[in-house]
mmCIF file of the N, C-alpha and C atoms, coordinates in Angstrom:
data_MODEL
# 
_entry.id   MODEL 
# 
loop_
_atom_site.group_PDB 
_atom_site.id 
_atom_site.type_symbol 
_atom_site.label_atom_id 
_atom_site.label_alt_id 
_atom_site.label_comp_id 
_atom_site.label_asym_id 
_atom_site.label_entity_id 
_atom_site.label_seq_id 
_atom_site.pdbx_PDB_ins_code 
_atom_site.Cartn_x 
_atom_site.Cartn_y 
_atom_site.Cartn_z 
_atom_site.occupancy 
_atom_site.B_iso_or_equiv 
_atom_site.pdbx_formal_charge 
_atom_site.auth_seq_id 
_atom_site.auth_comp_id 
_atom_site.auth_asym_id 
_atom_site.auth_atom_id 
_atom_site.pdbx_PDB_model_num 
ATOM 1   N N  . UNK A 1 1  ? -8.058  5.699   4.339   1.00 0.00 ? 1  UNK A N  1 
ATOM 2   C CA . UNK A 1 1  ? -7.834  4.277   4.204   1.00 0.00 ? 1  UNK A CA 1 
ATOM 3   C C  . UNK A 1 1  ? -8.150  3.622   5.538   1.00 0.00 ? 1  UNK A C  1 
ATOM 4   N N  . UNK A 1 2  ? -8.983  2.581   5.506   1.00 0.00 ? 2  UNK A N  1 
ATOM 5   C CA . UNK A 1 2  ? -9.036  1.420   6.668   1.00 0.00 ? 2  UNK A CA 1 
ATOM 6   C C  . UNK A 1 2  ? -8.163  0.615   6.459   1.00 0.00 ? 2  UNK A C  1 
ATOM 7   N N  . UNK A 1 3  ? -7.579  0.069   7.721   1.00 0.00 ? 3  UNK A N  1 
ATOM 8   C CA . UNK A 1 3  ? -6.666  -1.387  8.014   1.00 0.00 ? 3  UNK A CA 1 
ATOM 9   C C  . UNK A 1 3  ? -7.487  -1.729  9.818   1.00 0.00 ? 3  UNK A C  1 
ATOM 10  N N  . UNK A 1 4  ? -7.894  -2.976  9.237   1.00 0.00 ? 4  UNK A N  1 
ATOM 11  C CA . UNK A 1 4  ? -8.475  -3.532  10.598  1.00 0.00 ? 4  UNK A CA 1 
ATOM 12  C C  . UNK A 1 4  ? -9.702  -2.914  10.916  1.00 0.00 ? 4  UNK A C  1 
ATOM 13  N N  . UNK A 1 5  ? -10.618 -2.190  10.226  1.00 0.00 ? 5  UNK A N  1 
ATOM 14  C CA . UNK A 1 5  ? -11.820 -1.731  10.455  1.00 0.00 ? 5  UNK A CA 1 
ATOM 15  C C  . UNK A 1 5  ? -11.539 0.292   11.228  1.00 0.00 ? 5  UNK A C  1 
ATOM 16  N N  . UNK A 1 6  ? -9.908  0.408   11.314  1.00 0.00 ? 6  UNK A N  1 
ATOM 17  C CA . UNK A 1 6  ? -9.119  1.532   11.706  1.00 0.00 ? 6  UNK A CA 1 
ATOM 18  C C  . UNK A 1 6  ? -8.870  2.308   10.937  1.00 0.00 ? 6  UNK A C  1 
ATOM 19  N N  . UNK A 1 7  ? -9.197  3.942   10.689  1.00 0.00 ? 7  UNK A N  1 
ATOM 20  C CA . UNK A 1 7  ? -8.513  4.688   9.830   1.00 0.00 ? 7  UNK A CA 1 
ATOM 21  C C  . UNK A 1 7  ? -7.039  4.880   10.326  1.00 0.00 ? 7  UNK A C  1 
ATOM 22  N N  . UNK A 1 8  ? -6.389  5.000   9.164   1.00 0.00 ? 8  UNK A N  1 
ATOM 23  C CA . UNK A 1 8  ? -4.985  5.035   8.800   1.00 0.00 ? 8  UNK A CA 1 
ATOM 24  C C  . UNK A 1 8  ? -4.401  6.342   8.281   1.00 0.00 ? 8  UNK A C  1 
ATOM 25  N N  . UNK A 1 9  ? -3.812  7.285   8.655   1.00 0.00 ? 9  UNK A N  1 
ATOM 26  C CA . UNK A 1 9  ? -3.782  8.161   7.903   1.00 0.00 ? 9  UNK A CA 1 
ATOM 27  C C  . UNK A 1 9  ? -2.362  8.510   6.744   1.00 0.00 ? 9  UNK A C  1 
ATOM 28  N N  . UNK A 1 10 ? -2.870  8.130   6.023   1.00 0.00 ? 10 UNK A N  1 
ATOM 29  C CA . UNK A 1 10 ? -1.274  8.202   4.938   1.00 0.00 ? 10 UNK A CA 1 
ATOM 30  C C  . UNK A 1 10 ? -0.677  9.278   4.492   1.00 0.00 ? 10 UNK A C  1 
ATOM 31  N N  . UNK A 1 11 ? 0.793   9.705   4.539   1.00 0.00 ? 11 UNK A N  1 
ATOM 32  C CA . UNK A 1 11 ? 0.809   10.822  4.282   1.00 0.00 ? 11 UNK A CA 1 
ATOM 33  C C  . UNK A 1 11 ? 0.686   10.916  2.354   1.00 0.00 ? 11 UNK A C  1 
ATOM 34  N N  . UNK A 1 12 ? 0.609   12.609  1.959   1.00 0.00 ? 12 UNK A N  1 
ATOM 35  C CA . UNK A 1 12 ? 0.244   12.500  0.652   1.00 0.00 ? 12 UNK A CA 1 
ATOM 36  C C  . UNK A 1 12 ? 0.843   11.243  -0.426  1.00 0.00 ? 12 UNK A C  1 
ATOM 37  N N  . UNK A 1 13 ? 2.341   11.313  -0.163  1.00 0.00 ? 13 UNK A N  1 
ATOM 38  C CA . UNK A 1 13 ? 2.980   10.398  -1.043  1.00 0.00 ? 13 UNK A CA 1 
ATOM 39  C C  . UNK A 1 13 ? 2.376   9.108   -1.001  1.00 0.00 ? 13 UNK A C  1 
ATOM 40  N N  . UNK A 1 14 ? 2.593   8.662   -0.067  1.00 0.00 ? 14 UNK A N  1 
ATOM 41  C CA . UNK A 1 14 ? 1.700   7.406   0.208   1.00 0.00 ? 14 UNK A CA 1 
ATOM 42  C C  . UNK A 1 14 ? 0.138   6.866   -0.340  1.00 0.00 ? 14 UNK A C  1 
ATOM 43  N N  . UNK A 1 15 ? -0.122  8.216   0.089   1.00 0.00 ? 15 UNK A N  1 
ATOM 44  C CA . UNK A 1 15 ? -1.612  8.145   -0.230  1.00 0.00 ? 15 UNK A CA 1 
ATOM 45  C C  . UNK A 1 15 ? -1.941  8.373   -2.010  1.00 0.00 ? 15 UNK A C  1 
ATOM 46  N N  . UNK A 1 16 ? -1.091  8.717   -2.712  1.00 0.00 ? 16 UNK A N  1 
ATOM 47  C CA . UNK A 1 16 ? -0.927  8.802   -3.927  1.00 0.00 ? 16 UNK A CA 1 
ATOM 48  C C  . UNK A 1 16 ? -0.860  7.945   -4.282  1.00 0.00 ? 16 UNK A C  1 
ATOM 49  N N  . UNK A 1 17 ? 0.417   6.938   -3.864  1.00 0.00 ? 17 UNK A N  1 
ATOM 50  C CA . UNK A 1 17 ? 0.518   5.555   -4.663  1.00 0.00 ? 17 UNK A CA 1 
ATOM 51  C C  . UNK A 1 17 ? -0.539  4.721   -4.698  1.00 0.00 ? 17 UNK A C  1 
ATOM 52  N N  . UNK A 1 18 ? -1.158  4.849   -3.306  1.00 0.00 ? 18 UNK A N  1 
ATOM 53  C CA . UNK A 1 18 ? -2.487  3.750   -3.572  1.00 0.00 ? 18 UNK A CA 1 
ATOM 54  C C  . UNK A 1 18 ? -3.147  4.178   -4.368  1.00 0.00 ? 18 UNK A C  1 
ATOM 55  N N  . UNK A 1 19 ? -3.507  5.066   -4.315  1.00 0.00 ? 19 UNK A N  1 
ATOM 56  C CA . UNK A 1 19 ? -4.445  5.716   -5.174  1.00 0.00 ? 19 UNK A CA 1 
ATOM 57  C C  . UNK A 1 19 ? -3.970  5.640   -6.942  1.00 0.00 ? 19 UNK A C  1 
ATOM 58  N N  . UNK A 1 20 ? -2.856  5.147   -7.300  1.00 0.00 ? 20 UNK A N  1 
ATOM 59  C CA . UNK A 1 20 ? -2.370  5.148   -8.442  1.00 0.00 ? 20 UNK A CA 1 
ATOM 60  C C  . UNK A 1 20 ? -2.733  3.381   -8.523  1.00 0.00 ? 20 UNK A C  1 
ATOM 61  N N  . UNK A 1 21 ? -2.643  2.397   -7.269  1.00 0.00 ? 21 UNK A N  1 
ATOM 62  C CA . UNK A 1 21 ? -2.914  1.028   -7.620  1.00 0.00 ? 21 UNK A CA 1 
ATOM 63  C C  . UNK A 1 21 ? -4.600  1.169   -7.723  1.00 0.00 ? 21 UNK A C  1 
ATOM 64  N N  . UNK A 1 22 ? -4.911  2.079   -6.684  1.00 0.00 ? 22 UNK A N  1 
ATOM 65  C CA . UNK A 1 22 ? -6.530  1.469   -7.157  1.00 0.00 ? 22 UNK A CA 1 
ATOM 66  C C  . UNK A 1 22 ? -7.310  2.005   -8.276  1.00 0.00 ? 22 UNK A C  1 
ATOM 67  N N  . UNK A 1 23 ? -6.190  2.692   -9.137  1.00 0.00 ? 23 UNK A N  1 
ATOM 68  C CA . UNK A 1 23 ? -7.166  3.300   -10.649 1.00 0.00 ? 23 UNK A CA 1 
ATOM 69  C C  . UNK A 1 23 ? -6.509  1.806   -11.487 1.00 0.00 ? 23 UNK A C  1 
ATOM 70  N N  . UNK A 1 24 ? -5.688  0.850   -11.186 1.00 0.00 ? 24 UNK A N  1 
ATOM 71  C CA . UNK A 1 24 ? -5.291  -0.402  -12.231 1.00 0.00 ? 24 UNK A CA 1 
ATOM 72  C C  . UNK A 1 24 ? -5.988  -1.547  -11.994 1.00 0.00 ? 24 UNK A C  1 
ATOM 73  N N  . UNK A 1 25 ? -7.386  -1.563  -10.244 1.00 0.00 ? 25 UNK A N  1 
ATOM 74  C CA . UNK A 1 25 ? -7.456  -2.417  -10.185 1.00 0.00 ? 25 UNK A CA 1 
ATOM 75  C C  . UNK A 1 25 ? -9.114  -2.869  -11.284 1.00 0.00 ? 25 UNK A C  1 
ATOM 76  N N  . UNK A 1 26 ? -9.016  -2.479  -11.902 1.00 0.00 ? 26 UNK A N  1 
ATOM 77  C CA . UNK A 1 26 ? -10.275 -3.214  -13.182 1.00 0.00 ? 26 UNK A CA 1 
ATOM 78  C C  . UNK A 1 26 ? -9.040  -3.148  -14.527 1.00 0.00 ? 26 UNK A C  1 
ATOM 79  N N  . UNK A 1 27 ? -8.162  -3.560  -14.119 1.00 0.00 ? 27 UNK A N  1 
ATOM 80  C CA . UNK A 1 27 ? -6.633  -3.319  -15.387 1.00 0.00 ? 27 UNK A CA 1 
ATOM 81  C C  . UNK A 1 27 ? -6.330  -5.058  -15.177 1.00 0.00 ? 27 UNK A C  1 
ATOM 82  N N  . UNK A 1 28 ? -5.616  -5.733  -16.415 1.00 0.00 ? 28 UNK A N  1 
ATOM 83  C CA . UNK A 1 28 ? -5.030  -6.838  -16.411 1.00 0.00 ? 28 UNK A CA 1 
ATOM 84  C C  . UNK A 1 28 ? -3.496  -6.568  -15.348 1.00 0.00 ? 28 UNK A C  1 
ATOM 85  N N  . UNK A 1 29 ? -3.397  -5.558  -14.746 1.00 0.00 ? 29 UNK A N  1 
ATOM 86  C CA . UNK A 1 29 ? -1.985  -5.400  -14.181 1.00 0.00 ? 29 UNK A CA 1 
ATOM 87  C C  . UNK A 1 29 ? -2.252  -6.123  -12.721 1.00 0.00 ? 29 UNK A C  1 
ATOM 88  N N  . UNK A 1 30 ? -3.544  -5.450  -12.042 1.00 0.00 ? 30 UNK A N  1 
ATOM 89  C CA . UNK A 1 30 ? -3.756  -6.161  -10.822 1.00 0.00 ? 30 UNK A CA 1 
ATOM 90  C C  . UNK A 1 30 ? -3.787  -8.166  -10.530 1.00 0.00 ? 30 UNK A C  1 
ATOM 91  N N  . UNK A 1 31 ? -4.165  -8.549  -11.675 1.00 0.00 ? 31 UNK A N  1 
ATOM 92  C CA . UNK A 1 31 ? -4.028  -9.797  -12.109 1.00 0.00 ? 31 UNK A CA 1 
ATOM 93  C C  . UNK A 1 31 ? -2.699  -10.602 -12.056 1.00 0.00 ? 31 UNK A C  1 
ATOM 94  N N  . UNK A 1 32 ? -1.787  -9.382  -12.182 1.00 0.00 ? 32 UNK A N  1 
ATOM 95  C CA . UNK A 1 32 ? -0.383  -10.269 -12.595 1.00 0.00 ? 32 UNK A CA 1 
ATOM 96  C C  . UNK A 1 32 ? 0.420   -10.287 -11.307 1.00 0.00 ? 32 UNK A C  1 
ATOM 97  N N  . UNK A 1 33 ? 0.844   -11.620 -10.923 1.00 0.00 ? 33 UNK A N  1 
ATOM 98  C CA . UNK A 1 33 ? 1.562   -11.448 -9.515  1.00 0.00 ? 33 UNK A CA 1 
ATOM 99  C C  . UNK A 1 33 ? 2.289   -11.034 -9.731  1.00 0.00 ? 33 UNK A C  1 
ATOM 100 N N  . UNK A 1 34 ? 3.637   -10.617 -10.557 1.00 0.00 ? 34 UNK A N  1 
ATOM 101 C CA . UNK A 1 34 ? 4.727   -10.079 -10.420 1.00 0.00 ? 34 UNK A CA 1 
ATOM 102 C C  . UNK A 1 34 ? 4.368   -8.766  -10.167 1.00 0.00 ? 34 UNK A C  1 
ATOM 103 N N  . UNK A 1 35 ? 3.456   -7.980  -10.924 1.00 0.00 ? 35 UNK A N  1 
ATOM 104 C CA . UNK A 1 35 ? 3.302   -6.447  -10.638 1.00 0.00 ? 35 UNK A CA 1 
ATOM 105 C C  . UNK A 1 35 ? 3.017   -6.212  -9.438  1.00 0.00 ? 35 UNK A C  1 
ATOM 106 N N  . UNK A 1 36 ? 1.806   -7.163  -9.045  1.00 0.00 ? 36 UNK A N  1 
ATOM 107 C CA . UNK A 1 36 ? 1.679   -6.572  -7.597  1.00 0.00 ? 36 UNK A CA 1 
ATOM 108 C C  . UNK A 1 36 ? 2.435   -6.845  -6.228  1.00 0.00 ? 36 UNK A C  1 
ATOM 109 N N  . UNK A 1 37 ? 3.790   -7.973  -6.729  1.00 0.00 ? 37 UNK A N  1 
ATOM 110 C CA . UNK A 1 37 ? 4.671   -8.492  -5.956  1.00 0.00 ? 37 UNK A CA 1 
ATOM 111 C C  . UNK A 1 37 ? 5.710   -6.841  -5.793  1.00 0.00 ? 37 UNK A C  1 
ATOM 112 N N  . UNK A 1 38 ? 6.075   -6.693  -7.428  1.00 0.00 ? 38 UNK A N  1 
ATOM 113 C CA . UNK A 1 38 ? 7.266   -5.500  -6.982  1.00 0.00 ? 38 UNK A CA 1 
ATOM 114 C C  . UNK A 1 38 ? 6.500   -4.170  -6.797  1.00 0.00 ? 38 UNK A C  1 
ATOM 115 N N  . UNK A 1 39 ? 5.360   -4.179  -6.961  1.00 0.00 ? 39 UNK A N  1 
ATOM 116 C CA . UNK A 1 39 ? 4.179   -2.494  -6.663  1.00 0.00 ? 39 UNK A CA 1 
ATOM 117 C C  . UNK A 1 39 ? 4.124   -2.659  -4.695  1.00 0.00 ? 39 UNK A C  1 
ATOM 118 N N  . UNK A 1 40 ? 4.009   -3.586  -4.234  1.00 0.00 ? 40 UNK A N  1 
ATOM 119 C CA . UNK A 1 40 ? 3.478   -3.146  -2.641  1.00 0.00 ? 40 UNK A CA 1 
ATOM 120 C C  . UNK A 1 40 ? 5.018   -3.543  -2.675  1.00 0.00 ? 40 UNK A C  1 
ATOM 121 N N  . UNK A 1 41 ? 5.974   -3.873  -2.384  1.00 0.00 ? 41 UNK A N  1 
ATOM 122 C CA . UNK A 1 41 ? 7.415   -3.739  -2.238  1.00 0.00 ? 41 UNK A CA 1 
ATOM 123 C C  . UNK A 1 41 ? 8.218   -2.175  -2.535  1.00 0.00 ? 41 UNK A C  1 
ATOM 124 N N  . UNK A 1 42 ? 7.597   -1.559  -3.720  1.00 0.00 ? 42 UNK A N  1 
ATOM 125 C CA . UNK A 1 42 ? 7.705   -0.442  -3.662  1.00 0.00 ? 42 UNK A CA 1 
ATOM 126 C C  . UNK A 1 42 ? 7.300   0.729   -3.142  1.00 0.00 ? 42 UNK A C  1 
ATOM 127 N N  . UNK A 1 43 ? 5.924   0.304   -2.610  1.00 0.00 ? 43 UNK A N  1 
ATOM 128 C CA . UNK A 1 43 ? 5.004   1.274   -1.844  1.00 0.00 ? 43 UNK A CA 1 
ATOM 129 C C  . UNK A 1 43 ? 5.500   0.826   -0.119  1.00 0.00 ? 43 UNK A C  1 
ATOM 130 N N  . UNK A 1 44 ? 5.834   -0.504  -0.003  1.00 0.00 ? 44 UNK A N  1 
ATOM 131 C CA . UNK A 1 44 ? 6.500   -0.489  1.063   1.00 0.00 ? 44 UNK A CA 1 
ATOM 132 C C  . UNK A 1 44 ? 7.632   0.489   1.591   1.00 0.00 ? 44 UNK A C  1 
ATOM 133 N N  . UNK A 1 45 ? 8.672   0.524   0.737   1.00 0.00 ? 45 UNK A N  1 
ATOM 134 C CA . UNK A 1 45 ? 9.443   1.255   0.515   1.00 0.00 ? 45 UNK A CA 1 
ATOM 135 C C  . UNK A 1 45 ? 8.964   3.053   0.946   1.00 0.00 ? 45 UNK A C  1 
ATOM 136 N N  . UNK A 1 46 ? 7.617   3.448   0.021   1.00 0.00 ? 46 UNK A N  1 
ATOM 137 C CA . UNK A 1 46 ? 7.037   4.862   0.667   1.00 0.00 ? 46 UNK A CA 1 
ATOM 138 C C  . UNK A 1 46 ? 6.935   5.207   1.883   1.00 0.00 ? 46 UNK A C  1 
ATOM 139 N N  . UNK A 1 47 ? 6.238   3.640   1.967   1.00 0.00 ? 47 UNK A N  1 
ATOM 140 C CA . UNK A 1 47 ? 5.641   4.234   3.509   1.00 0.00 ? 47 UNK A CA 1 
ATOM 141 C C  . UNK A 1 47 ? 6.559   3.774   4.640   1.00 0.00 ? 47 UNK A C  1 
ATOM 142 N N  . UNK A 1 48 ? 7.895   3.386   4.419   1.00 0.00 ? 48 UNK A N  1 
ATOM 143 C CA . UNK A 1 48 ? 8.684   3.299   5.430   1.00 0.00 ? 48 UNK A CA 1 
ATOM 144 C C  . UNK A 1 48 ? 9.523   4.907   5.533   1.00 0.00 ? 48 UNK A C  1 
ATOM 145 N N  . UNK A 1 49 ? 9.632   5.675   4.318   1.00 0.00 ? 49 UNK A N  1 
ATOM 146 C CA . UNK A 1 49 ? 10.029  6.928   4.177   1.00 0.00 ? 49 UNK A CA 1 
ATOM 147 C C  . UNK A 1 49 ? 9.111   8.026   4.685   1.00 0.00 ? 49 UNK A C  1 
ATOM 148 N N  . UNK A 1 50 ? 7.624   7.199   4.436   1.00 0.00 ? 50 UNK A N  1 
ATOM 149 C CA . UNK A 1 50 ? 6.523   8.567   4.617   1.00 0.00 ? 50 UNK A CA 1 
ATOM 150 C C  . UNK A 1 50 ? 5.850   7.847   5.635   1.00 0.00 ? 50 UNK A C  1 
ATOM 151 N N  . UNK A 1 51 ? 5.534   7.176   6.793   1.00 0.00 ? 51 UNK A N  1 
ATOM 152 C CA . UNK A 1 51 ? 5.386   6.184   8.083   1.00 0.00 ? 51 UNK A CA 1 
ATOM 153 C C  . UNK A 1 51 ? 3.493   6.997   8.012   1.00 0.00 ? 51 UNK A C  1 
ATOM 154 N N  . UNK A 1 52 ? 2.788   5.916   7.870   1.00 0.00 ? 52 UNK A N  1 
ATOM 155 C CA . UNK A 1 52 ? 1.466   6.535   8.921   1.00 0.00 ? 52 UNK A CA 1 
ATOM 156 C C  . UNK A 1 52 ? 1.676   6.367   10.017  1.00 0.00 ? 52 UNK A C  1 
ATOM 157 N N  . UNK A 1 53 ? 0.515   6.999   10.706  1.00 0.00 ? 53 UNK A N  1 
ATOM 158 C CA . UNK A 1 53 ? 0.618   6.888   12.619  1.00 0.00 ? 53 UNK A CA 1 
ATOM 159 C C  . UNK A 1 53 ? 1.186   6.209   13.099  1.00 0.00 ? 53 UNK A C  1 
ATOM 160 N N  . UNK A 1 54 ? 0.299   4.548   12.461  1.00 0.00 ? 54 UNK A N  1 
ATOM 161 C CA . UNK A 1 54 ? 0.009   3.133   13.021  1.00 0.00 ? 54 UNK A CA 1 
ATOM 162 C C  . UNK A 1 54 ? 1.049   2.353   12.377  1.00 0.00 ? 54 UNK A C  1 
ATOM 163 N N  . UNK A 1 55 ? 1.852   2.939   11.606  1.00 0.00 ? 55 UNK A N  1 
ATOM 164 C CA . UNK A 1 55 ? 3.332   2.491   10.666  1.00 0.00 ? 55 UNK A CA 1 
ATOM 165 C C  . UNK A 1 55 ? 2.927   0.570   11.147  1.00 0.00 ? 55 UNK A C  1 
ATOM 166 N N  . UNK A 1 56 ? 3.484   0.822   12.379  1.00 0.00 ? 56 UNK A N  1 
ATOM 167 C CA . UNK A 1 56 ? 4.352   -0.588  12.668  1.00 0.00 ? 56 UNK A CA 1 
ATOM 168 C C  . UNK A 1 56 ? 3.196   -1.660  13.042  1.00 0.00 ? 56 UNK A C  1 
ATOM 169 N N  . UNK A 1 57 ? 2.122   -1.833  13.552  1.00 0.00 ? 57 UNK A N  1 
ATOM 170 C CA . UNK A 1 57 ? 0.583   -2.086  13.343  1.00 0.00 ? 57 UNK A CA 1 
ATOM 171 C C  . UNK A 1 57 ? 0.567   -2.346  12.206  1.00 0.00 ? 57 UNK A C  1 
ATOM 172 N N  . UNK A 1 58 ? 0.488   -2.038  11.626  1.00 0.00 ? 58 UNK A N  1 
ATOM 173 C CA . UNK A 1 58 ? 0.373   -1.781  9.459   1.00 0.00 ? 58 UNK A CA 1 
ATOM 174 C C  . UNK A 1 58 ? 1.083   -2.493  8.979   1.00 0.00 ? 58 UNK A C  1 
ATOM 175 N N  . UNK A 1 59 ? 2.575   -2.407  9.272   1.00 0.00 ? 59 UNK A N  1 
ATOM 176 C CA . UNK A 1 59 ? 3.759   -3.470  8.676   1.00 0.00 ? 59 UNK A CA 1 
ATOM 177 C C  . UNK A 1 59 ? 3.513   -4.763  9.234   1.00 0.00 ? 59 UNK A C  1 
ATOM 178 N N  . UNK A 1 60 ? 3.298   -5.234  10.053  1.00 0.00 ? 60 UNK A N  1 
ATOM 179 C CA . UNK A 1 60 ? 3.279   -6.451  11.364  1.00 0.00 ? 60 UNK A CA 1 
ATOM 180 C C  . UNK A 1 60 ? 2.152   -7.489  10.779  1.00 0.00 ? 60 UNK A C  1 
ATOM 181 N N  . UNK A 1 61 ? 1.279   -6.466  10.659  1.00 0.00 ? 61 UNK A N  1 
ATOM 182 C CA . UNK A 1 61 ? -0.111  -7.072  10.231  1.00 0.00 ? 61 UNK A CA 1 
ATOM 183 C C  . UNK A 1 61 ? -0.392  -7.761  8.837   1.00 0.00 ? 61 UNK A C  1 
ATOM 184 N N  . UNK A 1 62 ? 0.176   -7.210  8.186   1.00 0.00 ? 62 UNK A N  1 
ATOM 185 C CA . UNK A 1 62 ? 0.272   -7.418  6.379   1.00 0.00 ? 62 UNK A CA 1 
ATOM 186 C C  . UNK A 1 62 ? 1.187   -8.027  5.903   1.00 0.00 ? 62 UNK A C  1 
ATOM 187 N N  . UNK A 1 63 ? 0.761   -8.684  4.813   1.00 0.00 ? 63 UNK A N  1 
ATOM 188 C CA . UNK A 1 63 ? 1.959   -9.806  4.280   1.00 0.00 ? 63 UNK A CA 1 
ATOM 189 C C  . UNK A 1 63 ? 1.913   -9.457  2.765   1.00 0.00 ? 63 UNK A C  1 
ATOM 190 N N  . UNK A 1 64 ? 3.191   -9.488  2.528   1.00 0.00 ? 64 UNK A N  1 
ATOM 191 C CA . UNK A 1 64 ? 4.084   -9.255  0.884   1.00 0.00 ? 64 UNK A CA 1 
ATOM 192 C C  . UNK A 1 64 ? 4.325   -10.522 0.745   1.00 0.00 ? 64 UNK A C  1 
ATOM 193 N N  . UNK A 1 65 ? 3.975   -11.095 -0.320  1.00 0.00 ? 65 UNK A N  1 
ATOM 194 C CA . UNK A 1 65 ? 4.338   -11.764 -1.098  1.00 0.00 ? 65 UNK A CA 1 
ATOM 195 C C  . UNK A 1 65 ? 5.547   -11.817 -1.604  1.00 0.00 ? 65 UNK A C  1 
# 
């Protein structure tokens, strides 16, 4: 994964979930703000349990809805 033109390295869990949003994104789910309001709130949640490198870079930088 890139953030900022930077690889990121996620650990598996982490790297799973995205990988579970980016098989929905040609899905009516990516469309719906609520899903993707409580989906990165929940993946937030991962990756505060499973931290990449650049964790706090990563959190700082990005905005939840």
């Amino acid at each position: 994964m890139l953030h900022t033109g930077k690889p990121v390295n996620l650990s598996e869990e982490a790297e799973e979930v995205a990988g579970f949003y980016g098989a929905l994104l040609e899905t009516p789910h990516a469309e719906d703000a609520v899903f993707n309001k409580n989906f990165f709130k929940d993946w937030l949640e991962v990756l505060k349990r499973y931290p990449p490198v650049c964790f706090f870079v990563f959190l700082f930088s990005c905005t939840v809805n």
